[in-house]
C-alpha positions in Angstrom: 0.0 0.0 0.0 1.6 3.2 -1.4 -0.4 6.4 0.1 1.1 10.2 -0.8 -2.5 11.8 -0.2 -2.3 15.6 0.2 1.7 16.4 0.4 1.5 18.4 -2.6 3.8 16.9 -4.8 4.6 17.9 -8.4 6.4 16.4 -10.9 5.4 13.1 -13.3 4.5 9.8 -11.8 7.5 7.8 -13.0 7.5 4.7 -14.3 9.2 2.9 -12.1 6.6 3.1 -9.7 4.6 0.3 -11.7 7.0 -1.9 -11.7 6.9 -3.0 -7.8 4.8 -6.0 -8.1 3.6 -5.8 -4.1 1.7 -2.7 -4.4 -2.2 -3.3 -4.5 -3.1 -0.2 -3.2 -1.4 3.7 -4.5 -3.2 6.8 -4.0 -1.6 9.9 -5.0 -5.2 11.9 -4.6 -5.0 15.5 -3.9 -1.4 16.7 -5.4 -0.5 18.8 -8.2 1.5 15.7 -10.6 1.1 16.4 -14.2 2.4 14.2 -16.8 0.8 11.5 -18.3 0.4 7.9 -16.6 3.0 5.4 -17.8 2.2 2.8 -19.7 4.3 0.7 -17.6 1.5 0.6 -15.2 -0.1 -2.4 -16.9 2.8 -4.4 -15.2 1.1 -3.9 -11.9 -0.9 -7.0 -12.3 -2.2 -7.4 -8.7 -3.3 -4.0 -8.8 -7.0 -3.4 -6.7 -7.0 0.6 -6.4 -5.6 3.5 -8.2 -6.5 7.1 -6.6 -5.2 9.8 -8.7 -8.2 12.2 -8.3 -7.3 15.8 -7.6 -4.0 16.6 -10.0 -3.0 17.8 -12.9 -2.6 14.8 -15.2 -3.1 15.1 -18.4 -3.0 12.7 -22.2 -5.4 9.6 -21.9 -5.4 6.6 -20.0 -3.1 3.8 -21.1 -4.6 1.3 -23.1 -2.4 -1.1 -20.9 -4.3 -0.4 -17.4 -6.9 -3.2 -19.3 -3.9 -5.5 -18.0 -4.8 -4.7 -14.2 -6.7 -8.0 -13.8 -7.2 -7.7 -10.2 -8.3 -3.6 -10.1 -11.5 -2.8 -8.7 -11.5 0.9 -8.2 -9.9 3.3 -10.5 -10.3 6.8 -9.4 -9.1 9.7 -11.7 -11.7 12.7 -11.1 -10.4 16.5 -11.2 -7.7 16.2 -13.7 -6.5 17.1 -17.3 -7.3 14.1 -19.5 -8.2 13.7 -22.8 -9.4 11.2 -25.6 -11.6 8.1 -24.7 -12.0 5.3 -22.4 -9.9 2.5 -23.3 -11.6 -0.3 -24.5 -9.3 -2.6 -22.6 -11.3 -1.2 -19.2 -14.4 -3.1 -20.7 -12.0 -6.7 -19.8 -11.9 -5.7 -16.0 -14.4 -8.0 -14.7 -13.8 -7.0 -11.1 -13.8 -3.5 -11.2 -16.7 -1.7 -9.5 
């Protein structure tokens, strides 16, 4: 579990974030991170939340977070993306 709720970070969520296997839980809600979300996140295969709600991310989401088999809630709200739902999100059959 990986919580950085409120410290008002900036910068880009790097990539290498998504490649510790052991995390099932980040939430980077309330910040002021930009970027985009790496692609690498789709490694994260026992991922169950994702809280990025309340920054300044922007692009689309990766067409690789369809790989996060296990992720239930995906939380996003209050940011700058663009473009369209991946249709890889439509394979998570245990997200709420």
């Amino acid at each position: 579990y990986l919580s950085l709720y409120g410290n008002h970070l900036d910068g880009w969520i790097p990539s290498e974030l998504f490649m510790a296997p052991v995390l099932n839980i980040i939430d980077l809600t309330d910040n002021h991170i930009g970027g985009t979300i790496p692609s690498t996140i789709g490694q994260l295969s026992g991922l169950k939340a994702l809280y990025l709600g309340k920054n300044a991310i922007g692009g689309g989401l990766p067409n690789e977070i369809g790989n996060l088999s296990a992720l239930e809630v995906l939380e996003a709200f209050n940011n700058d993306l663009t473009g369209s739902i991946p249709d890889t999100i439509s394979g998570l059959d245990s997200i709420e």
